[in-house]
N, C-alpha and C positions, 0 to 999 in steps of 0.2 A: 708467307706470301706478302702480308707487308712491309716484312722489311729487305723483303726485294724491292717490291716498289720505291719505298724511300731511298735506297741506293741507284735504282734508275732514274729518283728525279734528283738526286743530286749530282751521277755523273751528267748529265744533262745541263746543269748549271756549273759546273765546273770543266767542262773540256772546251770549251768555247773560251774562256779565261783562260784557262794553262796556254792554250795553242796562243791566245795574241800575247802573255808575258813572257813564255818559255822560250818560241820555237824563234825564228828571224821570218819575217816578215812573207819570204819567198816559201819556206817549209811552212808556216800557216795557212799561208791561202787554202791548199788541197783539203787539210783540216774543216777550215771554216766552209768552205765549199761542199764539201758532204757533210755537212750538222746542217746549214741550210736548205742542203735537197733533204733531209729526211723530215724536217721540219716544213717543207713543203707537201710534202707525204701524208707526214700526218692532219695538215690541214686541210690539205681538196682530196685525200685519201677516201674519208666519206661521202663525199658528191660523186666522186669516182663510181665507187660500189653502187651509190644508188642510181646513180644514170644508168648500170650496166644492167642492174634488175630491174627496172621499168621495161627494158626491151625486152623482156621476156614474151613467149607465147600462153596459149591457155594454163597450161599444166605449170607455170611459172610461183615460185613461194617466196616466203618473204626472206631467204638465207640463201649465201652461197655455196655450192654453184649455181649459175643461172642454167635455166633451162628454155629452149627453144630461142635462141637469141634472136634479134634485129628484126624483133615484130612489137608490130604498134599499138597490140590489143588492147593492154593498159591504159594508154591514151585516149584509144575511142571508147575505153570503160568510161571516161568523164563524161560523155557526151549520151552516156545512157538514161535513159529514165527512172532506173531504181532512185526510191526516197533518201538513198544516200548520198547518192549525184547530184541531185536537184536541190538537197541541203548544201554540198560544197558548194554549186555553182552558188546560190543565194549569199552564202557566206563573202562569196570570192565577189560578187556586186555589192555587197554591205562593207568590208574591207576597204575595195577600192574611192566609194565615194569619200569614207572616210579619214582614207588618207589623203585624199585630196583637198579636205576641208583641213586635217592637221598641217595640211604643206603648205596650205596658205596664209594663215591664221600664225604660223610659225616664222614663214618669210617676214611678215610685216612685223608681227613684237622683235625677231630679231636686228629689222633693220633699225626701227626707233632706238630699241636700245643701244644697239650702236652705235648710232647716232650720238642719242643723250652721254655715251663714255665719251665720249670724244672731249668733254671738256671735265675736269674734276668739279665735283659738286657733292653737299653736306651729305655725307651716308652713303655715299659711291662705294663704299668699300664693305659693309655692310650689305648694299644689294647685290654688290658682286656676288659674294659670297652663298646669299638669299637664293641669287639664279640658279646657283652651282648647285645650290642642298638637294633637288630631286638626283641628282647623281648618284650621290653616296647613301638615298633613301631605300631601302626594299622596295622593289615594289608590290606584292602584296600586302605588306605594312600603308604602303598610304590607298591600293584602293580598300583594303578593309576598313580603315579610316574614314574616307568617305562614301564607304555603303554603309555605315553609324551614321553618319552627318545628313544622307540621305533618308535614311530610318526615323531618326528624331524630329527631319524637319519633315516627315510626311510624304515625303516623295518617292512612288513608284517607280521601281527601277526596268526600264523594258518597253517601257509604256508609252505610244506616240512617240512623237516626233523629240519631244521632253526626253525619253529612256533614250537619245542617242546623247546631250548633253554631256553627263557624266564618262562618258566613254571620250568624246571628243577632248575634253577638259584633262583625263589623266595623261588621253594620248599627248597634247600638246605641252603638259608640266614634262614628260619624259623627254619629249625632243628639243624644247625649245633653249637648254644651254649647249646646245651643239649647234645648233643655228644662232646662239649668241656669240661661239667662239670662233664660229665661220667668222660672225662680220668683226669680230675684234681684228681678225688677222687680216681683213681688207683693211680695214683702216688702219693699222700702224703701219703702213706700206703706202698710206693713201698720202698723196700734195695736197695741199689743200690752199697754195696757191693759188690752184687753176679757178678756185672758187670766191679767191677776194678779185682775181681778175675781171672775172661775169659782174661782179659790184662793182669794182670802177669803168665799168662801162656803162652804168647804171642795170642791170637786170636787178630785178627783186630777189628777194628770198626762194619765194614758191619758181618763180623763172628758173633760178643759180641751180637749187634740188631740180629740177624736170629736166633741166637741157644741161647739165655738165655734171650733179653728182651724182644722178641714178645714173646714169649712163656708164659711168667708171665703173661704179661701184656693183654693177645689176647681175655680173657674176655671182659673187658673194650670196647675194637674194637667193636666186635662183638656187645655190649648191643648199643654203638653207631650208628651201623649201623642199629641196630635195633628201635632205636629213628627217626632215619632218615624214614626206610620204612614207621612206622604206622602213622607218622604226615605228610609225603607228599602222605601216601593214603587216611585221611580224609580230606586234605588242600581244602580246600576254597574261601577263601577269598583274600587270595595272588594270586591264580590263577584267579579269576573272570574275570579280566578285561586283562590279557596277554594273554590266550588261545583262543581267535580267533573262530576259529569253531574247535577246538579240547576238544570235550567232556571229561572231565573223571569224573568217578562216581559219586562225590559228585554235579559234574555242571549238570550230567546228571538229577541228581536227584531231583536236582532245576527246571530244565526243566519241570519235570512230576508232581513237586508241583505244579507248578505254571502255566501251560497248558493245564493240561488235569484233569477229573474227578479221584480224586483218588480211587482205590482199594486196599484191604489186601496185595498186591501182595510188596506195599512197606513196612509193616511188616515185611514179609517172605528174602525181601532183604536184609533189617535190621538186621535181626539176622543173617544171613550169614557173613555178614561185623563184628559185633560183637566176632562171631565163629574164624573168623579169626585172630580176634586180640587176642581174648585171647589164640589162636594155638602160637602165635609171641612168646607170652609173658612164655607159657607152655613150650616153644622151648628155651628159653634164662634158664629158672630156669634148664632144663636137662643140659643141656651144661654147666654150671656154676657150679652145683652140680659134673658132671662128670669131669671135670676141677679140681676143688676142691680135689676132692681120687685122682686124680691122681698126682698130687702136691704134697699132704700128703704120699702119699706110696712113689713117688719119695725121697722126706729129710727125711721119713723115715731109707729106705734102704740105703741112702748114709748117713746118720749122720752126715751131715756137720750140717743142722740148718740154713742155710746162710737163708731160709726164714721166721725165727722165730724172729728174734731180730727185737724191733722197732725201728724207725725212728728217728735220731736227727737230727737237724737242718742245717747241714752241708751235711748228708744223702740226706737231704729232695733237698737241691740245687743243689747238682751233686758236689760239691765241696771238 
């Protein structure tokens, strides 16, 4: 059986290569064309199955077939008062404040940083790097790390308003080079003409940033902070071991795998967490798009263009 497997995942890595060297261009596509739908298959294949078993009726289990389809039972299971409901809902309010604080808390180190790349300076390259390191960290390697650092220096993990720190703090190390490499890619894309221009008109510093660089740039932010929300609202494994008795969703969710007999009712949560994140994501494409015409109508009507030329090298530094 495994060395089926390995032969499945190697024609998998090699039919997509043979078709674009082998075939001519017009006989590939069809190829490439079904290795991407199955490839799509396999990825919303799982939301698929669990959206079809959330509608199940009473007599509804956690395996296919579904039984009693296109009932909402599941759904008003959440809204029940069993201690197991009133733990997810509490979960799902602990979650979301806190990803609210990692979204913000993420927007801003990533826009300074940002910022601060924008010109080369002693160790740049070094912190680049430094940013990048929660990437390729485990993450239960660095929160067990600092539930030790926690331990030694005495502190209670769980406790007040303090036991939400450590949880905030791993959430924002995991998201915050994704919201560093948002604004990188604003800014190497970014004029920075429009901004010695606000100077020679005399505006200040704090002026030039308020009324001509956030304003370009506050996309960026924003997708930032939006990296930040939906990874410390699914985070995991950074949280496991510094959260204490402070549930949030995904630990709660651990909890009722791992505790109790399951029911559809975690399908039905499932796709709600789902629904959400693609609202997040639904939410950043409007504002972006709406950002966008209003940019274009703005250097439209002024005919300046300052945001039409691209970027050289001296641009790109601040120099």
């Amino acid at each position: 059986m495994t060395l089926l497997w390995y032969l499945i995942g190697v024609l998998i890595l090699v039919v997509p290569f043979a078709a674009m060297v082998m075939l001519p261009i017009k006989r590939s596509k069809p190829v490439l064309t079904v290795y991407f739908l199955l490839f799509v298959v396999f990825m919303y294949g799982p939301m698929v199955a669990m959206a079809v078993l959330s509608l199940q009726g009473t007599t509804g289990s956690m395996t296919l077939p579904a039984k009693e389809l296109f009932s909402f039972h599941w759904y008003s299971e959440l809204n029940s008062s069993m201690s197991v409901m009133v733990a997810v809902r509490e979960g799902i309010g602990k979650s979301l404040w806190l990803s609210l604080i990692v979204a913000v808390i993420t927007a801003v180190l990533s826009l300074t940083l940002g910022m601060a790349f924008r010109r080369q300076f002693r160790g740049s390259g070094a912190l680049f790097y430094a940013i990048l390191l929660s990437l390729m960290t485990p993450g239960l390697l660095l929160s067990l790390g600092l539930s030790f650092l926690l331990y030694y220096v005495g502190i209670q993990k769980g406790e007040g308003a303090l036991g939400y720190v450590p949880i905030i703090g791993v959430q924002t190390v995991w998201a915050l080079p994704f919201g560093f490499l948002v604004m990188m890619s604003i800014f190497n894309r970014y004029d920075a003409r429009a901004e010695e221009a606000a100077r020679d008109l005399g505006a200040s510093n704090v002026t030039t940033f308020r009324e001509v660089t956030l304003p370009l740039i506050w996309t960026g932010v924003f997708g930032a902070g939006l990296f930040g929300f939906t990874l410390a609202l699914n985070e995991f494994e950074r949280t496991f071991l510094v959260s204490g008795t402070i549930n949030t969703l995904p630990l709660q969710l651990y909890i009722i795998t791992t505790a109790s007999v399951l029911r559809p009712y975690v399908y039905s949560l499932g796709v709600v967490t789902i629904l959400l994140s693609f609202l997040l994501i639904a939410l950043f494409l409007v504002v972006s798009g709406l950002t966008g015409r209003k940019k274009t109508r703005a250097v439209e009507e002024d005919g300046s263009g300052v945001d039409a030329p691209s970027m050289t090298p001296a641009a790109a530094s601040g120099d």
